[in-house]
VMD Tcl script that draws the C-alpha trace (Angstrom):
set ca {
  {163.14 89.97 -159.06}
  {166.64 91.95 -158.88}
  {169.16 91.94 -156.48}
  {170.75 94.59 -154.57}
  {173.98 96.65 -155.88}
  {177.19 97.30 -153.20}
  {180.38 98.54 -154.03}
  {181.55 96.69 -156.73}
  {179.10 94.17 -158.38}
  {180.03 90.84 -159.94}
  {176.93 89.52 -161.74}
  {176.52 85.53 -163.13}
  {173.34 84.65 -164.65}
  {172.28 81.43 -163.53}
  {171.34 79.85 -167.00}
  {175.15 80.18 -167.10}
  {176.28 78.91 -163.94}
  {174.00 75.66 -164.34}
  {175.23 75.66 -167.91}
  {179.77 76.33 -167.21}
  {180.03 75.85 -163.46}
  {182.17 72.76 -162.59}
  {179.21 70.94 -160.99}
  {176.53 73.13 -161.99}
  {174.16 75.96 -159.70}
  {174.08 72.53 -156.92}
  {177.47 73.56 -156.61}
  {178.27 76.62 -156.77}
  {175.56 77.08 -154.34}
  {178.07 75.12 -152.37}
  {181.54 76.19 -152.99}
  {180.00 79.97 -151.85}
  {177.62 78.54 -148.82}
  {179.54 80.50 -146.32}
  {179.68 83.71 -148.51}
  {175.91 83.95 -149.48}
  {174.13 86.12 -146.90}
  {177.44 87.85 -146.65}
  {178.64 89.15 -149.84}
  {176.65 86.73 -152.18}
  {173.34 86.72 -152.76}
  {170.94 85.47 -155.99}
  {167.12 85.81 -157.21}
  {165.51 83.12 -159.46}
  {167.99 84.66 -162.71}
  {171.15 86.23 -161.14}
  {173.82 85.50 -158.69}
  {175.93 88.25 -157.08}
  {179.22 88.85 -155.74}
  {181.22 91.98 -155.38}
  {184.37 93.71 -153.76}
  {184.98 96.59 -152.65}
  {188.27 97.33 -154.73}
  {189.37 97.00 -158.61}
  {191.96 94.38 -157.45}
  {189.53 92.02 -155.98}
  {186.89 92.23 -158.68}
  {189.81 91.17 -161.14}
  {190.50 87.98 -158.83}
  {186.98 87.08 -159.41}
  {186.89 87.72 -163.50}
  {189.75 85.73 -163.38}
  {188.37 82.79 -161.28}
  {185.29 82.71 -163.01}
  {187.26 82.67 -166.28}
  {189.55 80.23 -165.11}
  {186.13 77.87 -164.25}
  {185.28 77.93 -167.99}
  {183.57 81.39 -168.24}
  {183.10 83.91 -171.12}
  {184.34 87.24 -169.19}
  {184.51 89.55 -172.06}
  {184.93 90.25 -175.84}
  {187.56 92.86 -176.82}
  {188.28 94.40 -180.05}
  {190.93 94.50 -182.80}
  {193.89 96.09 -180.27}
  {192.91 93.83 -177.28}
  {190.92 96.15 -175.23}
  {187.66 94.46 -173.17}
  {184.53 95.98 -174.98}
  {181.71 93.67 -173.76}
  {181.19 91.37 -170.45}
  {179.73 88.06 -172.17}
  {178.81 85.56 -169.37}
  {179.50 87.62 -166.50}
  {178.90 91.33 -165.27}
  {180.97 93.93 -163.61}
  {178.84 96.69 -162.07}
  {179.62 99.60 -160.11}
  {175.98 101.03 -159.19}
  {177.89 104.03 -157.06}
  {180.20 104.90 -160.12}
  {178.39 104.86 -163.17}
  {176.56 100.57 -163.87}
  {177.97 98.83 -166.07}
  {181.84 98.86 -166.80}
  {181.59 97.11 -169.82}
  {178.56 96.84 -172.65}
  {176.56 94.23 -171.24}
  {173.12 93.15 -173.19}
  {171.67 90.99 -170.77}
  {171.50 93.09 -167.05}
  {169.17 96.08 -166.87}
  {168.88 98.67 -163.56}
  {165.85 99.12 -161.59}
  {165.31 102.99 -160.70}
  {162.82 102.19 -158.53}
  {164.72 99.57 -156.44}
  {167.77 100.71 -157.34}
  {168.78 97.09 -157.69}
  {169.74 94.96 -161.15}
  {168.04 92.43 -163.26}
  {167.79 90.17 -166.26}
  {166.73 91.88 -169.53}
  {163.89 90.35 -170.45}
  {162.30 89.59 -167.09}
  {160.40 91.48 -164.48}
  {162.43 93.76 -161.92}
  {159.86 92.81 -158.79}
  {160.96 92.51 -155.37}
  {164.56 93.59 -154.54}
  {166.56 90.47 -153.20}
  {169.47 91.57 -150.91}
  {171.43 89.79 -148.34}
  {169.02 90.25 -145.60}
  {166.98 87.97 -147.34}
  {169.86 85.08 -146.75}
  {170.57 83.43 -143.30}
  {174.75 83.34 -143.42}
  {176.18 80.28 -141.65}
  {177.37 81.44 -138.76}
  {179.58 78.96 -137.69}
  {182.60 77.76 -140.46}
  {183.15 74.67 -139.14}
  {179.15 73.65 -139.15}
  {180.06 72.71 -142.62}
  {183.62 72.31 -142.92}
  {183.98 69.50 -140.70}
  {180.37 67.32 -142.25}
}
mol new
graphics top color blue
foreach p $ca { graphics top sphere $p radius 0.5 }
foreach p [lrange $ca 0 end-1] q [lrange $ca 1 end] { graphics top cylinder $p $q radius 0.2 }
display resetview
């Protein structure tokens, strides 16, 4: 599978999130419930978020990295040369912003996926039901 590019892309495999994530995929799945459907969305290897600014995608390599992520190797002067555990992608401006090994595009579906794997059907956030209601899971 891949999942769809907008904007700005944030890309997590999941091998990592069930391997870094306080609490594992379980909850992540959780702390972004009321995002996914929205601007979060997954397939079986890779779990999206996005922006659509440079400032915001920065909040979320630095929340990620503050959870215990990888973001990126840099070189000798301190410059970022390579995303390690997560991804920043802008499909409308060029892919990747960084080297990045492990996410390859899908011409056909014009979506992303993990090198290695199959790019099949495109998952996008049609394919999610958001909550519609906050406090349906606020308040449980």
């Amino acid at each position: 599978m891949s999942i769809a590019l907008e904007f700005i892309d944030f890309v997590v495999p999941i091998a990592k999130i069930k391997e870094k994530y306080p609490g594992g995929w379980k909850q992540c799945l959780k702390d972004h419930e009321y995002s996914i459907g929205r601007r979060n969305w997954y397939d079986e290897h890779l779990f999206r978020d996005g922006a659509m600014n440079p400032m915001d995608i920065e909040s979320l390599v630095n929340y990620w990295r503050d959870l215990g992520f990888e973001t990126h190797k840099e070189d000798k002067d301190g410059n970022p040369i390579e995303w390690v555990d997560v991804c920043v992608y802008e499909g409308m401006f060029g892919g990747k912003t960084l080297q990045c090994d492990w996410i390859e595009y899908d011409k056909v579906s014009e979506g992303v996926y993990l090198t290695g794997t199959e790019p099949g059907k495109l998952i996008m956030r049609s394919d999610f039901t958001p909550i519609d209601k906050i406090s349906d899971w606020i308040f449980e």
